[in-house]
PDB file of N, CA, C and O in Angstrom, chain B, residues numbered from 101:
ATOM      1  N   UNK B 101      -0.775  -2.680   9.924  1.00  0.00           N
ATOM      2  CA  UNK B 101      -0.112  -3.602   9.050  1.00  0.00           C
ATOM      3  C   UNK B 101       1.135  -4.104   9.758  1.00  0.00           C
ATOM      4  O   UNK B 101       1.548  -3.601  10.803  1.00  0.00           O
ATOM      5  N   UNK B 102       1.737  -5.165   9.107  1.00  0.00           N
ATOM      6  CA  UNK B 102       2.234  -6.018  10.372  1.00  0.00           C
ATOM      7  C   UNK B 102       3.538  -6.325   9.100  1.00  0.00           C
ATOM      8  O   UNK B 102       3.147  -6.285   7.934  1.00  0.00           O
ATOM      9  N   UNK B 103       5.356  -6.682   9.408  1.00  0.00           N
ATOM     10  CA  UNK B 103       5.601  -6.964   9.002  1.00  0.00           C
ATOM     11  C   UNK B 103       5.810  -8.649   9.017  1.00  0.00           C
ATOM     12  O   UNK B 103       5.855  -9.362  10.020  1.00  0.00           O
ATOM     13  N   UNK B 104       5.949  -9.165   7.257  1.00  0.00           N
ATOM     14  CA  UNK B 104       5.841 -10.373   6.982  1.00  0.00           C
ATOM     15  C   UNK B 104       6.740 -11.616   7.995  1.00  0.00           C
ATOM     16  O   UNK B 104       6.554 -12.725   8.495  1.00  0.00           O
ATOM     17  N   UNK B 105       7.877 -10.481   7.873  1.00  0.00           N
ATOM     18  CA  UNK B 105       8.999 -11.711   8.639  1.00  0.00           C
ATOM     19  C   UNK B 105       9.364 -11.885   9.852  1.00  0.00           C
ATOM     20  O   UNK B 105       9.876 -12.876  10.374  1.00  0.00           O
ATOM     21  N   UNK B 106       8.869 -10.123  10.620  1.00  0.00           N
ATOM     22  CA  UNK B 106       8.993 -10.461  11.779  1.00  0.00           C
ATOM     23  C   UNK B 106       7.867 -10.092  12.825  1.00  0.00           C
ATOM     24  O   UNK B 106       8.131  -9.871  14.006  1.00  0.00           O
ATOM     25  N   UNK B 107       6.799 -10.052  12.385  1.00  0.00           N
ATOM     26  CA  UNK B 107       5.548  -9.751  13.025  1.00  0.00           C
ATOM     27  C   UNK B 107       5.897  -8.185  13.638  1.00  0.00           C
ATOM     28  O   UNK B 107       4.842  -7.861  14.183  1.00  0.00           O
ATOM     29  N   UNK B 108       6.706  -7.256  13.779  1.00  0.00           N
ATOM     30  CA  UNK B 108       6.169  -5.604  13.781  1.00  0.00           C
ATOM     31  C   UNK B 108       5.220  -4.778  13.174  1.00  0.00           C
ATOM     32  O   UNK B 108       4.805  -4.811  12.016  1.00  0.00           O
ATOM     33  N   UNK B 109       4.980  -4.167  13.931  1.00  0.00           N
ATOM     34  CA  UNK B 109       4.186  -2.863  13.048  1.00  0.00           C
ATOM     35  C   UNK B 109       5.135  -2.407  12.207  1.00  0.00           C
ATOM     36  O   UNK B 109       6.361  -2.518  12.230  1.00  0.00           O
ATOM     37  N   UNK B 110       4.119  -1.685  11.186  1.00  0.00           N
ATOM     38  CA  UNK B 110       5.116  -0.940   9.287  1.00  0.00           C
ATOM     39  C   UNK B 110       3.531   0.236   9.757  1.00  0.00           C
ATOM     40  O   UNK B 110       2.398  -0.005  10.172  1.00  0.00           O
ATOM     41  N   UNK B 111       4.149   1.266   9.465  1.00  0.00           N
ATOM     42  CA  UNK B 111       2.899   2.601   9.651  1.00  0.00           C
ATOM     43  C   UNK B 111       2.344   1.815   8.387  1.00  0.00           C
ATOM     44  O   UNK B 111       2.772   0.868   7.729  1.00  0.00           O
ATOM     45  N   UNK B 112       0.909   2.821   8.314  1.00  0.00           N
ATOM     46  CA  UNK B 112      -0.051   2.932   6.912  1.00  0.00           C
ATOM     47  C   UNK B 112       0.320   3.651   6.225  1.00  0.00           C
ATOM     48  O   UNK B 112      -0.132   3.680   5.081  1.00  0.00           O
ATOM     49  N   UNK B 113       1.439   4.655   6.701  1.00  0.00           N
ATOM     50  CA  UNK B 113       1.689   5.485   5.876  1.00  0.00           C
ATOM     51  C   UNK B 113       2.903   5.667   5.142  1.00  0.00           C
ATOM     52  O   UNK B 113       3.241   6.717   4.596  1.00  0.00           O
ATOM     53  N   UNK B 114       3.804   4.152   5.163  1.00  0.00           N
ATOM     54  CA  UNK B 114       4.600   4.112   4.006  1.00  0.00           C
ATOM     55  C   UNK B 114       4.312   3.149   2.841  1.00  0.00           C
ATOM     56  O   UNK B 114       5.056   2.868   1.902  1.00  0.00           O
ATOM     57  N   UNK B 115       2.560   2.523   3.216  1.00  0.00           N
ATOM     58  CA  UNK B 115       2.631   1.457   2.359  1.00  0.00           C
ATOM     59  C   UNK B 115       2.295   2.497   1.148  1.00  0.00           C
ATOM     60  O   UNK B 115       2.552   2.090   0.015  1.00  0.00           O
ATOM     61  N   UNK B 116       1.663   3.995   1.307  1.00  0.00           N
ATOM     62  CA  UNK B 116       1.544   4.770   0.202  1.00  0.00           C
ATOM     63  C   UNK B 116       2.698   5.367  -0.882  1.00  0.00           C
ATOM     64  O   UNK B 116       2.609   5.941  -1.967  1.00  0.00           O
ATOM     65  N   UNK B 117       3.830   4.933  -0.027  1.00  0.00           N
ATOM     66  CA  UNK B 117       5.044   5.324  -0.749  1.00  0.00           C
ATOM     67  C   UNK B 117       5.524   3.784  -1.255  1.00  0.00           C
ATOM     68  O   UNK B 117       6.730   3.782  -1.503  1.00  0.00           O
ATOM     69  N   UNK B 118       5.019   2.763  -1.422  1.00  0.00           N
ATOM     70  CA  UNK B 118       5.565   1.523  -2.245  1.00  0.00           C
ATOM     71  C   UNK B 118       4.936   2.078  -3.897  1.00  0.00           C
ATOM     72  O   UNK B 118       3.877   2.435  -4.411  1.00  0.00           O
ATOM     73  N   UNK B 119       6.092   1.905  -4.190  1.00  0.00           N
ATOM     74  CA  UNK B 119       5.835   1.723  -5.828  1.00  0.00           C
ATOM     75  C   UNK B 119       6.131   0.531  -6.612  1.00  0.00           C
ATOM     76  O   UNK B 119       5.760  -0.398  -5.894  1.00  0.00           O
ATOM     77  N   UNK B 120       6.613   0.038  -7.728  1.00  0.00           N
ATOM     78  CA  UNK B 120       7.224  -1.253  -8.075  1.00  0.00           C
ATOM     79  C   UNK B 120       8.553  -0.771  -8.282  1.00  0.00           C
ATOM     80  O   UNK B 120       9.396  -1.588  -8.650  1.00  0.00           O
ATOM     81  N   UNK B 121       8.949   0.681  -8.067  1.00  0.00           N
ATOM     82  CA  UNK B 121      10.654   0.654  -8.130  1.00  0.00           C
ATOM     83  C   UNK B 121      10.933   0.898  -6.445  1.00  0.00           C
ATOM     84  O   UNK B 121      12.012   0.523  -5.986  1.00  0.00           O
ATOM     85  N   UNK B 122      10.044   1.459  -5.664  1.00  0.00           N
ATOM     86  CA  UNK B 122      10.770   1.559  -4.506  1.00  0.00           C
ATOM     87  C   UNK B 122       9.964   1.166  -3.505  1.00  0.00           C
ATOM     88  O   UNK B 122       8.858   1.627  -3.223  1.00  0.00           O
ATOM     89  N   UNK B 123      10.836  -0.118  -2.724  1.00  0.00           N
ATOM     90  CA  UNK B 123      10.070  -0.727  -2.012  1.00  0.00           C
ATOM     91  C   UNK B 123      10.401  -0.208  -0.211  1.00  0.00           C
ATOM     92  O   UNK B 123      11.220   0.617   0.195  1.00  0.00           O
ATOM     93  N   UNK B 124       9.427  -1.046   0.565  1.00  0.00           N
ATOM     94  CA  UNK B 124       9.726   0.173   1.973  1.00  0.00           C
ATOM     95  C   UNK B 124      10.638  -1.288   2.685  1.00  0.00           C
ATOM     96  O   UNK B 124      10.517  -2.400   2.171  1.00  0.00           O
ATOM     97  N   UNK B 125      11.287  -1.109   3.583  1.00  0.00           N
ATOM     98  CA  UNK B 125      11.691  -1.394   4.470  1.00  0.00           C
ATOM     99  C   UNK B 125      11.839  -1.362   6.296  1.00  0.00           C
ATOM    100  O   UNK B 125      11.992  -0.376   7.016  1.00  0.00           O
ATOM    101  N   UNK B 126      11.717  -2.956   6.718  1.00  0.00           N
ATOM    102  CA  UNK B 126      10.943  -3.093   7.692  1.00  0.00           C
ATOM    103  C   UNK B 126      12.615  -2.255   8.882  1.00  0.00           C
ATOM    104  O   UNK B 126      13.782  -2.576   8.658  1.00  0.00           O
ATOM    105  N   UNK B 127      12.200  -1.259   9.988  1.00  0.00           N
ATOM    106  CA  UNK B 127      13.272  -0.995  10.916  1.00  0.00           C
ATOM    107  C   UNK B 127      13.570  -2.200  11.450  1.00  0.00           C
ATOM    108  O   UNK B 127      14.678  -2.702  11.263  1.00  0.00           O
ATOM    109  N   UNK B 128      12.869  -2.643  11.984  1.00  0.00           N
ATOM    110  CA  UNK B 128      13.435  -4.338  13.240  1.00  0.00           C
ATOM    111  C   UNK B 128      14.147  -5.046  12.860  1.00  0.00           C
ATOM    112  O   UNK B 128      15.093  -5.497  13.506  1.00  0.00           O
ATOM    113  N   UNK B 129      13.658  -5.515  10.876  1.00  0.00           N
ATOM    114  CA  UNK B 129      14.226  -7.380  10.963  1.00  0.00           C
ATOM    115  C   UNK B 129      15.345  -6.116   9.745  1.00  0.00           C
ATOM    116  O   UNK B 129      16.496  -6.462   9.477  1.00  0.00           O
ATOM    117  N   UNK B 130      15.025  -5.360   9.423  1.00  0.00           N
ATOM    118  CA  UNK B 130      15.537  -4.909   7.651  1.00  0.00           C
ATOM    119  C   UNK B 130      15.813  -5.150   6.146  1.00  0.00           C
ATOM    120  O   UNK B 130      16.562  -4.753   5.254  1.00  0.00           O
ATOM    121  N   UNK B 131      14.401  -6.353   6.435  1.00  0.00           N
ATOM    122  CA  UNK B 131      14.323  -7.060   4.944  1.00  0.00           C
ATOM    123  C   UNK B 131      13.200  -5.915   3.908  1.00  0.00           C
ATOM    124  O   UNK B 131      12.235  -5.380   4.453  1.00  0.00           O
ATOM    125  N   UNK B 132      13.380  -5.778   3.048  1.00  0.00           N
ATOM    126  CA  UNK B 132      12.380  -5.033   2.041  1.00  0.00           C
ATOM    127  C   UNK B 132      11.083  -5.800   1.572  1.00  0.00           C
ATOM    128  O   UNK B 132      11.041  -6.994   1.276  1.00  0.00           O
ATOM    129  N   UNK B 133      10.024  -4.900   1.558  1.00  0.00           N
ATOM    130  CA  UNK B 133       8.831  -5.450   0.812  1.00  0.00           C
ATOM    131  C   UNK B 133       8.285  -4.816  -0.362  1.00  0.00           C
ATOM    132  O   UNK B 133       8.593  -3.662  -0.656  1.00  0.00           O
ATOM    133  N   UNK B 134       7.382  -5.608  -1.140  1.00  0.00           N
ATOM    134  CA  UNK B 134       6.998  -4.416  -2.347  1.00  0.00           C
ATOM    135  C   UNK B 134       5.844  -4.747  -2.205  1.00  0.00           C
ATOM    136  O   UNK B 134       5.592  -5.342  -1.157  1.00  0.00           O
ATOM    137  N   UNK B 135       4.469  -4.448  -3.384  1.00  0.00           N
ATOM    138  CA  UNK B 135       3.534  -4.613  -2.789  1.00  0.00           C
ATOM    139  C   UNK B 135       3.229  -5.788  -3.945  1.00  0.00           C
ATOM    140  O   UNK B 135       3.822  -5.803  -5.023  1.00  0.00           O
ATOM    141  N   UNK B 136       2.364  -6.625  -3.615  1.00  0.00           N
ATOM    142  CA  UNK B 136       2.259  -7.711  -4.583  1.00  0.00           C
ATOM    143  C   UNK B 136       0.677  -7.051  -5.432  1.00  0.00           C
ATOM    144  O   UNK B 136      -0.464  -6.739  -5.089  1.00  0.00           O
ATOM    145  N   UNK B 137       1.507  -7.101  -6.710  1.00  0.00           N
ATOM    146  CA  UNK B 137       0.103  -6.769  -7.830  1.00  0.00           C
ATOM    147  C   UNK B 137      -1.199  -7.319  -8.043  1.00  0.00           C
ATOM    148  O   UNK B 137      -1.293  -7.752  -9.192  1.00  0.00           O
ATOM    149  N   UNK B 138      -2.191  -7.456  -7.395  1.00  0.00           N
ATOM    150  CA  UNK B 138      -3.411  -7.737  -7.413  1.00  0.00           C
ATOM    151  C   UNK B 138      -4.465  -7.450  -7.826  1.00  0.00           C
ATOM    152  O   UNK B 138      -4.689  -6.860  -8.883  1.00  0.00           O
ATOM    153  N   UNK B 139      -5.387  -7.906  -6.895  1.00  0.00           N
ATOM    154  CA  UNK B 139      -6.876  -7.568  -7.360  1.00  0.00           C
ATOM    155  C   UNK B 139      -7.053  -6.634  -6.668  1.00  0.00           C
ATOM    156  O   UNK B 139      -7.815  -5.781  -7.124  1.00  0.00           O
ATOM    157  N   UNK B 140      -6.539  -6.428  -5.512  1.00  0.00           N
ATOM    158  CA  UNK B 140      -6.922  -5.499  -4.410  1.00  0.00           C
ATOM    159  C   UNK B 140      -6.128  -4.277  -4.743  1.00  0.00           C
ATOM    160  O   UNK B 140      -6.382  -3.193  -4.218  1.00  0.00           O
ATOM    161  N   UNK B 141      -5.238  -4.434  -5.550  1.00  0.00           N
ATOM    162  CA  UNK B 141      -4.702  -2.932  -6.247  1.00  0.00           C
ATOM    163  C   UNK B 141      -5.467  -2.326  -6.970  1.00  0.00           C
ATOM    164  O   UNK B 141      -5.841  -1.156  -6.885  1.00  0.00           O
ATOM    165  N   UNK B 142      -5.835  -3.448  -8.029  1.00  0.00           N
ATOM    166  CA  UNK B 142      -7.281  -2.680  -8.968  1.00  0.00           C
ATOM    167  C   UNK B 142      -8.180  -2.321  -8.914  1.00  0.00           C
ATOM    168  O   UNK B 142      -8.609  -1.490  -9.714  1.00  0.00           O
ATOM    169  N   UNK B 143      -9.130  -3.004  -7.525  1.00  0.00           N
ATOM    170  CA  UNK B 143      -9.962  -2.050  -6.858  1.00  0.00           C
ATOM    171  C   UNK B 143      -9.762  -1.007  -6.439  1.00  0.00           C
ATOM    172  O   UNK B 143     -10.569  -0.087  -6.568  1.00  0.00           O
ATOM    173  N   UNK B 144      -8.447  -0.881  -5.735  1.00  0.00           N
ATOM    174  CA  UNK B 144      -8.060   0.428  -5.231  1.00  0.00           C
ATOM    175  C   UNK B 144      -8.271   1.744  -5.930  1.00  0.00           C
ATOM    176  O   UNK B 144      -8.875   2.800  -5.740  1.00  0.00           O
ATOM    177  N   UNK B 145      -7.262   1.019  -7.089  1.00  0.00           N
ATOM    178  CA  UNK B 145      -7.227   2.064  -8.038  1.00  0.00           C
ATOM    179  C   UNK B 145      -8.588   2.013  -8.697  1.00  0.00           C
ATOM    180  O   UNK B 145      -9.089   3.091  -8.378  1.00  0.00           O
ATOM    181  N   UNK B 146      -9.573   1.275  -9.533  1.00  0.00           N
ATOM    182  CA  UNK B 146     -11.117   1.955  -9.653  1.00  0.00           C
ATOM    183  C   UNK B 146     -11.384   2.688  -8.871  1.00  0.00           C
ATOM    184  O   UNK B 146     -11.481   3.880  -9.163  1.00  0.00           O
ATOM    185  N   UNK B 147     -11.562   2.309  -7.808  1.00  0.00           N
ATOM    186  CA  UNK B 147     -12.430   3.108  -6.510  1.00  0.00           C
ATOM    187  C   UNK B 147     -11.961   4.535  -6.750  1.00  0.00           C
ATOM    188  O   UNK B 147     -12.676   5.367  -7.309  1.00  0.00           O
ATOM    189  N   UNK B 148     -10.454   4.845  -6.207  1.00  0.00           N
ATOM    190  CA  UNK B 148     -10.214   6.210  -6.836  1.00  0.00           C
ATOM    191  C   UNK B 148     -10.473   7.165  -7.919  1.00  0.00           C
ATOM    192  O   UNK B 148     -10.561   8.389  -7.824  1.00  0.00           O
ATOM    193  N   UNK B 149     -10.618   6.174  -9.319  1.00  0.00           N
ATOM    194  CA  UNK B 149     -10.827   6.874 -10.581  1.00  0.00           C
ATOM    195  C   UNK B 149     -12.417   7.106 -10.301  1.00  0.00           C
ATOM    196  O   UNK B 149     -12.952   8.092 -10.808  1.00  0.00           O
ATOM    197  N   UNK B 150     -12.930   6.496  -9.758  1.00  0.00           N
ATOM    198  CA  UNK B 150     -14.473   6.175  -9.950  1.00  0.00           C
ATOM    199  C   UNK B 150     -14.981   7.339  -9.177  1.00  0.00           C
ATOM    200  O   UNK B 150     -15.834   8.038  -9.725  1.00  0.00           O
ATOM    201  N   UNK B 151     -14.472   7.723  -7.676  1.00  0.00           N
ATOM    202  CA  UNK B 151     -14.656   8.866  -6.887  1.00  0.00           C
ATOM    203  C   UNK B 151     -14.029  10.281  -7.408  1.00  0.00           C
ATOM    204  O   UNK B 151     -14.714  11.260  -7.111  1.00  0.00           O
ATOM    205  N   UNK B 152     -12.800  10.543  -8.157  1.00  0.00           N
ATOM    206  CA  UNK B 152     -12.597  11.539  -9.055  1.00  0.00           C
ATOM    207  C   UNK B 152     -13.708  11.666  -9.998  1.00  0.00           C
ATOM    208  O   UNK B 152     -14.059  12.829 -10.200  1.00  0.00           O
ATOM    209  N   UNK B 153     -14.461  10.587 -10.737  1.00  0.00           N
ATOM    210  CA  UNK B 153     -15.345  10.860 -11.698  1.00  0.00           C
ATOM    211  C   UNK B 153     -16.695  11.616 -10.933  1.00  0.00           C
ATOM    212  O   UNK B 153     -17.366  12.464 -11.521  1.00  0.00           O
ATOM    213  N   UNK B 154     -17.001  11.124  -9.404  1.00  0.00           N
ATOM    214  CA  UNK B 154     -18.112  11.205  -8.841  1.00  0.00           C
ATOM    215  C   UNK B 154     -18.198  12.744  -7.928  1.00  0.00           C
ATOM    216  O   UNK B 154     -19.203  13.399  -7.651  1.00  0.00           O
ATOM    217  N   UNK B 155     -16.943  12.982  -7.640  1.00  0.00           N
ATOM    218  CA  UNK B 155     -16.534  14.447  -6.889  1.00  0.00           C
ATOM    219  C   UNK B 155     -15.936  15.392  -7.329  1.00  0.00           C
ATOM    220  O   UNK B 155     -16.017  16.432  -6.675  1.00  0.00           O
ATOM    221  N   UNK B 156     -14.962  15.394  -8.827  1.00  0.00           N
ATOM    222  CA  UNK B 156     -14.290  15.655  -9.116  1.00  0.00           C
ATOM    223  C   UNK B 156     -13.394  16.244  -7.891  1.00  0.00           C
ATOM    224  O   UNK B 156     -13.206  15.702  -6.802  1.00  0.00           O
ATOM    225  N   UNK B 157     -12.615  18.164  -8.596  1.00  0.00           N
ATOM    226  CA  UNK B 157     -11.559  18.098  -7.567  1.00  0.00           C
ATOM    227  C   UNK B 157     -12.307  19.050  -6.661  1.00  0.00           C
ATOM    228  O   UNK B 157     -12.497  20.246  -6.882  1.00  0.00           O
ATOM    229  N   UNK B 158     -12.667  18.419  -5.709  1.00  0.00           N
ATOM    230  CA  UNK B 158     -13.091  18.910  -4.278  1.00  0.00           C
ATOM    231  C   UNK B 158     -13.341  18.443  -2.815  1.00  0.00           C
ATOM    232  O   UNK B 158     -13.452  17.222  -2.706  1.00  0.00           O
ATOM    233  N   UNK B 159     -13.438  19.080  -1.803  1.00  0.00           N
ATOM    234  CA  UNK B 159     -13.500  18.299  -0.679  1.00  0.00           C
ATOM    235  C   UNK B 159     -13.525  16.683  -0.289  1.00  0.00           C
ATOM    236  O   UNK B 159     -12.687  15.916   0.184  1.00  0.00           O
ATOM    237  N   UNK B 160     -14.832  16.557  -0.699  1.00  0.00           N
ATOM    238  CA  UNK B 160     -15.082  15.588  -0.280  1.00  0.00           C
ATOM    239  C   UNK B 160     -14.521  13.690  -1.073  1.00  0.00           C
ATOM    240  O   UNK B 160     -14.561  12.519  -0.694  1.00  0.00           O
ATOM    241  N   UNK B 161     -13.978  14.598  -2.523  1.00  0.00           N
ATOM    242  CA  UNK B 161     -13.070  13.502  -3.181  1.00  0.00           C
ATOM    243  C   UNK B 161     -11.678  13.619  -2.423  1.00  0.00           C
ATOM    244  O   UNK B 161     -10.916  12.801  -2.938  1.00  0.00           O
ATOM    245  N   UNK B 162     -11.102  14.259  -1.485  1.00  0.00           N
ATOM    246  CA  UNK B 162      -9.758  14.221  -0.684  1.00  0.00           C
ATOM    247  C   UNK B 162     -10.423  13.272   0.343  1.00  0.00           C
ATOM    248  O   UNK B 162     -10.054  12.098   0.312  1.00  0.00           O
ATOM    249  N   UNK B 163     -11.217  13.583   1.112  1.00  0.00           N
ATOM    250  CA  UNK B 163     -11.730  12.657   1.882  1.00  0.00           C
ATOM    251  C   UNK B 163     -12.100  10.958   1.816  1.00  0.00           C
ATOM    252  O   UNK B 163     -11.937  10.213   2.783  1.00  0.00           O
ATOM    253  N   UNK B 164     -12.659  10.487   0.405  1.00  0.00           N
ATOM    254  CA  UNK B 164     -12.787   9.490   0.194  1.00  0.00           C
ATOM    255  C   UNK B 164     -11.627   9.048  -0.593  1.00  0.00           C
ATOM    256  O   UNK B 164     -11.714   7.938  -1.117  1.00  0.00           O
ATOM    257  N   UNK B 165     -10.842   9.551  -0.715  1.00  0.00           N
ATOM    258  CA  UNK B 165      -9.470   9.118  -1.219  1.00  0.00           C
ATOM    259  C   UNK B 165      -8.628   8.550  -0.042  1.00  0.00           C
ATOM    260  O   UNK B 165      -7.980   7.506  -0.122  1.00  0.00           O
ATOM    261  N   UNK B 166      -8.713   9.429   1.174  1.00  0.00           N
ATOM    262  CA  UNK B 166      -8.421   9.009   2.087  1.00  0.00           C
ATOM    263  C   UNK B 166      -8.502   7.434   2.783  1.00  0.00           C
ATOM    264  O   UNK B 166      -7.771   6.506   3.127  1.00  0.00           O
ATOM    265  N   UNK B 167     -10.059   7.872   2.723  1.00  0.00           N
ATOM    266  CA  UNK B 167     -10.652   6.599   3.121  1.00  0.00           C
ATOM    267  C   UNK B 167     -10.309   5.573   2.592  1.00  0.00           C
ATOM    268  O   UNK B 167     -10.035   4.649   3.358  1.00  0.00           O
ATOM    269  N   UNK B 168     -10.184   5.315   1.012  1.00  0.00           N
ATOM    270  CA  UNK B 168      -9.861   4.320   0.591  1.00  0.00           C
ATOM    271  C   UNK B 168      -7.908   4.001   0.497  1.00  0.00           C
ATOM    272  O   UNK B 168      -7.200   3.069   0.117  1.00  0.00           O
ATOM    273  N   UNK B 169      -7.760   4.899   0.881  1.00  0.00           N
ATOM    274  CA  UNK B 169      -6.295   4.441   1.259  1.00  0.00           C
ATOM    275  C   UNK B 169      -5.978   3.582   2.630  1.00  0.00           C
ATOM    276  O   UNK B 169      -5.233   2.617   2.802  1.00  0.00           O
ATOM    277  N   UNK B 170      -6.836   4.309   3.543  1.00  0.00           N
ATOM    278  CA  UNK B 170      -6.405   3.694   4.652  1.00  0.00           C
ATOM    279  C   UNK B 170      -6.839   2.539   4.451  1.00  0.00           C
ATOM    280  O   UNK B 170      -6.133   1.580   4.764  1.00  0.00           O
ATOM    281  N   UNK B 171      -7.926   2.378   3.962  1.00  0.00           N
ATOM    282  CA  UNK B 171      -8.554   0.660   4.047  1.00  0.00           C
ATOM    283  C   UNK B 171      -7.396  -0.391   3.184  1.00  0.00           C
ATOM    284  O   UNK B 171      -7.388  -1.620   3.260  1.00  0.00           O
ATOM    285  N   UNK B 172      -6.398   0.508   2.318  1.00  0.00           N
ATOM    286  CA  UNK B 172      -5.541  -0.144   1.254  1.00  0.00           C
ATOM    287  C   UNK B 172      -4.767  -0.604   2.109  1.00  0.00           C
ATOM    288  O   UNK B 172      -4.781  -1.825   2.264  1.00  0.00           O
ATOM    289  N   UNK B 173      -3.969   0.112   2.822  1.00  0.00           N
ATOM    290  CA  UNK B 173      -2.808   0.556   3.941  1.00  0.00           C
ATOM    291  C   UNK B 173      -2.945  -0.379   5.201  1.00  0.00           C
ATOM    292  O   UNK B 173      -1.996  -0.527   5.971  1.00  0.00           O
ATOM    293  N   UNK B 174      -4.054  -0.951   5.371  1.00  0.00           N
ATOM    294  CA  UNK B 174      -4.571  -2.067   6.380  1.00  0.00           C
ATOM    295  C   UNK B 174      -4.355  -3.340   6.065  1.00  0.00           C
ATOM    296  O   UNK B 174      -3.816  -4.229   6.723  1.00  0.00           O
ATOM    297  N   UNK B 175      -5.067  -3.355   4.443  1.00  0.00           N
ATOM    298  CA  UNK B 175      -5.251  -5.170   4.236  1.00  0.00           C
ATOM    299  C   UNK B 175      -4.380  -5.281   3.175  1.00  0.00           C
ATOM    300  O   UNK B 175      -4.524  -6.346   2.576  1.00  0.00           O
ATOM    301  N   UNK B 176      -3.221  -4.296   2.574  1.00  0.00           N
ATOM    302  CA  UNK B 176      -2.282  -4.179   1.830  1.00  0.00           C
ATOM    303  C   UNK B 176      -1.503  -5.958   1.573  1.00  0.00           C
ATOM    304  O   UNK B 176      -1.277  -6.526   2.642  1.00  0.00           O
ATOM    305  N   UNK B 177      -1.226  -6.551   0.634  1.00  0.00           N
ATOM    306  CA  UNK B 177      -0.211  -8.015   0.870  1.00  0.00           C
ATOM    307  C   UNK B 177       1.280  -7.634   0.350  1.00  0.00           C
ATOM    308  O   UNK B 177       1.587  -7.512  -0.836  1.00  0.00           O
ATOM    309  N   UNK B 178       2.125  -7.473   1.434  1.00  0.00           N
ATOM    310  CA  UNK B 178       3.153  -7.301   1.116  1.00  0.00           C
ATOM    311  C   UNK B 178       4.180  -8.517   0.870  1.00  0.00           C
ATOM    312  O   UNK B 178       3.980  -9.440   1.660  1.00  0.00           O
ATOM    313  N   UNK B 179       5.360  -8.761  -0.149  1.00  0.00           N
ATOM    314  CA  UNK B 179       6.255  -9.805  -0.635  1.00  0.00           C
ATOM    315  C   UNK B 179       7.081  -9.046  -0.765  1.00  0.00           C
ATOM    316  O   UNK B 179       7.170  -7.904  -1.215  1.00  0.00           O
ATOM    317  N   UNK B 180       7.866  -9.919  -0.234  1.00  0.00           N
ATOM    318  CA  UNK B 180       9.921  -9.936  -0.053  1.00  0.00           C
ATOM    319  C   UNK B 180      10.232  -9.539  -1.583  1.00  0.00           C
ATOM    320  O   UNK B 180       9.811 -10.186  -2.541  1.00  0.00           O
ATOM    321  N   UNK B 181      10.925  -8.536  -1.662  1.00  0.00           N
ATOM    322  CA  UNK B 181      11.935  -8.090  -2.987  1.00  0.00           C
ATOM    323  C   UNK B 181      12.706  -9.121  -3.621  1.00  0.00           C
ATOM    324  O   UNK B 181      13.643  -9.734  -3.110  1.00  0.00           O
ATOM    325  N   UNK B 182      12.204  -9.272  -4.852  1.00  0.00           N
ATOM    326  CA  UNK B 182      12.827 -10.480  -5.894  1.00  0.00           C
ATOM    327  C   UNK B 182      14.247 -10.873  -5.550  1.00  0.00           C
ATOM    328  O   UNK B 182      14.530 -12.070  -5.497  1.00  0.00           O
ATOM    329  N   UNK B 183      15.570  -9.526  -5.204  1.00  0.00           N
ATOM    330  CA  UNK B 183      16.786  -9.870  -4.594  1.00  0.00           C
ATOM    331  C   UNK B 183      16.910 -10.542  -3.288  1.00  0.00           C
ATOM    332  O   UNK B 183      17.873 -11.199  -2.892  1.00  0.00           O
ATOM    333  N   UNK B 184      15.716 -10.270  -2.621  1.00  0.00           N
ATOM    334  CA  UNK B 184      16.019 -10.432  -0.932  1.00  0.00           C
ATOM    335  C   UNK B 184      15.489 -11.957  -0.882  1.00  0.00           C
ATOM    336  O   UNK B 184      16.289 -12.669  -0.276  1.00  0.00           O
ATOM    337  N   UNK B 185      14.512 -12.552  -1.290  1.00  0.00           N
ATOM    338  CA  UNK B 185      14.218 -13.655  -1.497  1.00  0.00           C
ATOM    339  C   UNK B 185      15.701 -14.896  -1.192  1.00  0.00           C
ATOM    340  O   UNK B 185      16.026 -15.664  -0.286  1.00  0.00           O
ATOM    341  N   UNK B 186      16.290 -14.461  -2.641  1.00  0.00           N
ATOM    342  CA  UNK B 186      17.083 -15.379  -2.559  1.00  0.00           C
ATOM    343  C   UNK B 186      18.437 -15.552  -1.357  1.00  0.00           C
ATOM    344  O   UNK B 186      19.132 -16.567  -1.306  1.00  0.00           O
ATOM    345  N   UNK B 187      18.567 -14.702  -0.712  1.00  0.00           N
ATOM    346  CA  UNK B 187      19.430 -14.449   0.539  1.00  0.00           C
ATOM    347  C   UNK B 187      18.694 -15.468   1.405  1.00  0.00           C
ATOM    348  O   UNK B 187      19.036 -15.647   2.574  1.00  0.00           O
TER     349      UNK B 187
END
C-alpha cells in the first residue's frame, strides 16, 4: 500500500489499526489517513463473519482471517482526515 500524497510505502500492518477515531499516519510526507467507508469494508467484514460462522474458533478461521486481511491491507482506499484536508 502506497501513500496517497506522497507515493511511499505505509506497512499492511497499520492499515489494521485504522479505526474511524484513529487514523495512521504517513512517516515521509506526515499527513494522516483514515480509511474511507465502503463496499470493500463490508465485504471485508462479511467475509470474516461468514468464516467465523464456517470455522468457528479454530485454526484454520485464524488463517483465513488472515488472508482476508492482507487482501484488505493491499487494496485498502485511504482519504486525508476531515481536519487535514482543509490545510
Amino acid at each position: 500500500m502506497k501513500c496517497p500524497s506522497c507515493g511511499k510505502g505505509i506497512s499492511p500492518f497499520k492499515v489494521w489499526l485504522i479505526t474511524r477515531w484513529s487514523p495512521i499516519t504517513c512517516r515521509t510526507c506526515g499527513k494522516r489517513f483514515g480509511r474511507d467507508v465502503n463496499v470493500q469494508l463490508a465485504i471485508v467484514s462479511f467475509l470474516c463473519f461468514i468464516g467465523f460462522r464456517v470455522f468457528g474458533l479454530s485454526w484454520p478461521l485464524i488463517v483465513y482471517a488472515l488472508i482476508v486481511m492482507l487482501i484488505d491491507a493491499k487494496t485498502v482506499k485511504l482519504v486525508p482526515v476531515e481536519g487535514e484536508a482543509k490545510k
